[in-house]
C-alpha positions as CSV (number, residue, x, y, z in Angstrom):
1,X,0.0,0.0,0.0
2,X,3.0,2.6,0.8
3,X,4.6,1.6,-2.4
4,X,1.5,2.4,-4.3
5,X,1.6,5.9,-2.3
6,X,5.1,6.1,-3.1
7,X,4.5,5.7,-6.8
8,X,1.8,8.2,-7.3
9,X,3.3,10.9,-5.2
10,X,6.6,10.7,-7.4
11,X,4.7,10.6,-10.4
12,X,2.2,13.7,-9.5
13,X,3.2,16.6,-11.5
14,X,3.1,19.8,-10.0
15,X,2.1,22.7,-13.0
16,X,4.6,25.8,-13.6
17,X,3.5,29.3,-12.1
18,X,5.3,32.1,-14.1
19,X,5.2,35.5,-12.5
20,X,3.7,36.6,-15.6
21,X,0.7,35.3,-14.9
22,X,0.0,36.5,-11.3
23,X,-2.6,39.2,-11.3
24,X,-1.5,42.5,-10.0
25,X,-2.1,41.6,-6.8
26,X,-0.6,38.4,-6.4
27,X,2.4,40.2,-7.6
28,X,2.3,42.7,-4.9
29,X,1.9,39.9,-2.5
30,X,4.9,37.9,-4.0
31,X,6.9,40.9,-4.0
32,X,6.0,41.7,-0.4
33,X,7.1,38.3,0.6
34,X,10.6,38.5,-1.2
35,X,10.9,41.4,0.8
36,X,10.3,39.6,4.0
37,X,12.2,36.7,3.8
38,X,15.3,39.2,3.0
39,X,14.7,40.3,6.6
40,X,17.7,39.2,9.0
41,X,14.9,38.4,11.7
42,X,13.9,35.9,9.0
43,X,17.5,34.4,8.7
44,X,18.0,34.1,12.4
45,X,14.6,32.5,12.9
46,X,15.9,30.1,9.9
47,X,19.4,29.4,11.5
48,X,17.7,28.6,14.8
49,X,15.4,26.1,13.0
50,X,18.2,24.4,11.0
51,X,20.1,24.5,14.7
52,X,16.8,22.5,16.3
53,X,16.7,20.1,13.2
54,X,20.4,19.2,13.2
55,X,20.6,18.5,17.2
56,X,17.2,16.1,16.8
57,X,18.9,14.5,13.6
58,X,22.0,14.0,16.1
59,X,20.0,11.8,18.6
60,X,20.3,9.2,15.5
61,X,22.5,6.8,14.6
62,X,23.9,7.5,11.3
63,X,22.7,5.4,8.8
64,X,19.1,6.3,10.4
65,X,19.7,9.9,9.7
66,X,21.0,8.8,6.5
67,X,17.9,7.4,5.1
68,X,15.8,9.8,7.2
69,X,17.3,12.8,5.1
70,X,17.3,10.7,1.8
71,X,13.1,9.7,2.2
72,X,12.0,13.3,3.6
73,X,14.4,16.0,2.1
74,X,15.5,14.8,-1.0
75,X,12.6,12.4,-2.0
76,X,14.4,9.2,-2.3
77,X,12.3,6.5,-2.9
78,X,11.7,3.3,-0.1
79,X,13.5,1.0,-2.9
80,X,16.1,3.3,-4.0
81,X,17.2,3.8,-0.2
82,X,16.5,0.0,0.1
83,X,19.0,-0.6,-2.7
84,X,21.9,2.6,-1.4
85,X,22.2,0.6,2.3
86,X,21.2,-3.1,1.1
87,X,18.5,-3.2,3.4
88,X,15.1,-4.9,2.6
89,X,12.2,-2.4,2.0
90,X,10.3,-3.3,5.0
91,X,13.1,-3.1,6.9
92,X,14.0,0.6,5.4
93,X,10.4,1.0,6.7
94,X,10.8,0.1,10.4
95,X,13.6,2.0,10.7
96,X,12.4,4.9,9.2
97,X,9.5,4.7,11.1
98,X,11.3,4.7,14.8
99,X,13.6,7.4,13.5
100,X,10.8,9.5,13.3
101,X,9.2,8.0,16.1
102,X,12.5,8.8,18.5
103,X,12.8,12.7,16.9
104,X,8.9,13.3,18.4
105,X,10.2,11.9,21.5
106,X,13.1,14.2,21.7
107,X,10.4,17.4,21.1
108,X,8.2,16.2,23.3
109,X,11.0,16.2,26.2
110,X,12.0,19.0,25.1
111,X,8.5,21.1,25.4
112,X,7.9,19.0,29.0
113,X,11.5,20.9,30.2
């Protein structure tokens, strides 16, 4: 069943948005949110989150992180991350699955403190 969600999402094509066709004021709008993620409030916020992200990741072992960062940032299939680490699919899938279960453990200690 995952697989079959796995397939579709990777095959779902998301359509092109050219700036051109914004009205005038979606333009505004876009323009004003160019203008606020310039803001260095923005970057600190962004450096804080990156700084939150990479100390959960570290409660990981590394080939846990490793597959973690393949499936959810760059989109990596449950096969292809089966194949890069040799690892059966389900297997991929269980630990995928308590990776994320142990990062929601860390936050939730973290919000308790």
């Amino acid at each position: 069943m995952n697989e079959c969600w796995d397939l579709l999402r990777k095959r779902k094509v998301r359509p092109l948005v050219y700036e051109a066709d914004f009205s005038e004021e979606q333009g505004r709008q876009y323009q004003a949110s160019e203008k606020r993620d310039s803001n260095e409030s923005d970057l600190t916020l962004r450096l804080d989150a990156q700084q939150k992200v990479e100390r959960l990741l570290g409660f990981l072992d590394e080939r846990d992180r490793g597959m973690l960062v393949l499936k959810e940032v760059e989109g990596f299939a449950i096969e292809e991350i089966a194949e890069l680490f040799d690892l059966n699919t389900n297997t991929v899938k269980v630990r995928l699955f308590r990776a994320r279960q142990r990062i929601l453990s860390q936050l939730r200690k973290a919000k308790e403190t």
